[in-house]
C-alpha positions, -999 to +999 in steps of 0.1 A: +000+000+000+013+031-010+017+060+016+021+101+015+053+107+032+054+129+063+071+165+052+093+159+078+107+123+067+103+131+027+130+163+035+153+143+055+153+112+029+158+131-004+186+152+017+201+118+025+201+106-010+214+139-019+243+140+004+249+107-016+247+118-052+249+156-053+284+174-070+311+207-087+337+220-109+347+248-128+325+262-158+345+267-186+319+287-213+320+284-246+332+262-270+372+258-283+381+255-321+388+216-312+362+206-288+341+193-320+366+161-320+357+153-284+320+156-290+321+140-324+338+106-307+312+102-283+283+107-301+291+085-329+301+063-301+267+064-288+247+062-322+260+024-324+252+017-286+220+001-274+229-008-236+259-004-215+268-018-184+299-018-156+311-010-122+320+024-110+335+046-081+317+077-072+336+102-046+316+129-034+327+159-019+305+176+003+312+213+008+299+225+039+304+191+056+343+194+045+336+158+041+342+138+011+325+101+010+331+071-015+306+046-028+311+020-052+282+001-071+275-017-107+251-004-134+232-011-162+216+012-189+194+004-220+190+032-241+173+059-246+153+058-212+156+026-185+188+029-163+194+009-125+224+011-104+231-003-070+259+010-048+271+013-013+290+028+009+292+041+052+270+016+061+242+026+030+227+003+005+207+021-024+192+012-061+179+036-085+160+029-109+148+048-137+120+039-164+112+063-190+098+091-165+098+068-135+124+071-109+127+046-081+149+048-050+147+020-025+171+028+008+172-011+018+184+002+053+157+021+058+135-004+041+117+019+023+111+027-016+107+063-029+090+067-060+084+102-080+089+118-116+119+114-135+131+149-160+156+173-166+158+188-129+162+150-111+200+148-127+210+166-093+198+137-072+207+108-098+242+126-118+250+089-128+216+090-156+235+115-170+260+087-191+217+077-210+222+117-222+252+124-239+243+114-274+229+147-279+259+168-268+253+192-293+217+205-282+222+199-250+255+214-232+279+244-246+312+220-248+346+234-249+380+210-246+412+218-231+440+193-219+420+166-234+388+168-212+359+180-223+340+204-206+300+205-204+277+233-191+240+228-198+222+249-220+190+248-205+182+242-162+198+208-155+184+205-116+217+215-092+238+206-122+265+235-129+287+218-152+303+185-163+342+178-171+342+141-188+376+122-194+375+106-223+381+067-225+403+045-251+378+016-252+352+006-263+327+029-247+341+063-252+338+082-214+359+072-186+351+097-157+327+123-147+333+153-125+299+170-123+290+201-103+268+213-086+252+250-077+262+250-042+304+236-054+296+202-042+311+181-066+311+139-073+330+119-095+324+094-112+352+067-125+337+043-146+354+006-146+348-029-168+323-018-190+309-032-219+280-024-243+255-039-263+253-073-242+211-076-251+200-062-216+166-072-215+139-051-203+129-073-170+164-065-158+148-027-143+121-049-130+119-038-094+091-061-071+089-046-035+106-064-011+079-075+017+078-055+045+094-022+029+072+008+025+066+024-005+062+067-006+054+091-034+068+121-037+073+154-056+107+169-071+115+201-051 
């Protein structure tokens, strides 16, 4: 049975899950006279890829904490719109999952599920769903290179989101890190590891059946 959330515990559990996944670097505006070959590479990269998948190792950096907290997980994304990652870290166990517009947060500790909207202004709280969005680098970010990263700042309100620095990757799937920032210079990185693409991910894999006895909320984006 589905409940409303108390104002009180909604606040405090989307501030935990953004404590976990919020971020920050510099914004470097416009675009340099070679950032096109960056760009290029990934998005032909991702007009042949139908699902990726991999570990990762996100660090996040919390300003006014002075605290800086490290999580690693696995994930799996079938393009263009289902995405699930599970990760842990201090104790924490959490999977996302997203489906089309659906996002889905279950905090196994806490043995609860959140469930609300997924869109442009939920990449604050989930900066990992940004890897389903870069084949449209173009329309989406101004993009400017320099010591061969390429740096992102979103054309349009992206949630927290400030800016994204990628580090571009040799193999087969073409982005090895993320450094993504937020409005408030928190900042998380993400360092992608063993990943591979188009393995036939099957749509039952972001199949997510409520464990029993864990509560399910609904809630609003802020």
């Amino acid at each position: 049975m589905k409940k409303a959330l108390p104002r009180s515990a909604a606040a405090r559990s989307l501030f935990i899950v953004a404590l976990i996944l919020y971020i920050s670097v510099p914004v470097l505006a416009g675009s340099a006279p070679d950032s096109e070959s960056a760009v290029e590479k990934i998005q032909k990269a991702y007009g042949n890829i139908k699902d990726i998948k991999g570990s990762f190792v996100q660090k996040s950096f919390i300003k006014d904490l002075k605290r800086t907290d490290t999580f690693r997980g696995t994930f799996m994304i079938k393009l263009p719109s289902k995405m699930k990652w599970q990760y842990g870290g201090g104790g924490k166990h959490t999977e996302v999952i997203i489906d089309n517009d659906e996002l889905l947060i279950y905090q196994k500790d806490e043995k609860q599920v959140l469930k609300g909207r997924f869109d442009r202004g939920s990449y604050g709280q989930a900066p990992i769903a940004l890897l389903g969005g870069f084949g449209s680098i173009k329309n989406e970010f101004e993009a400017s290179e320099k010591d061969g990263r390429l740096f992102l700042k979103p054309r349009k309100p992206m949630g927290n989101v400030a800016s994204i620095e990628i580090v571009p990757s040799e193999g087969e799937f073409p982005i090895g890190s993320l450094l993504i920032t937020d409005k408030r210079s928190n900042r998380i990185e993400i360092t992608l590891k063993s990943v591979t693409v188009n393995t036939g991910i099957k749509d039952s894999a972001f199949a997510f059946p409520v464990p029993k006895g864990v509560s399910v909320y609904e809630y609003n984006q802020p």
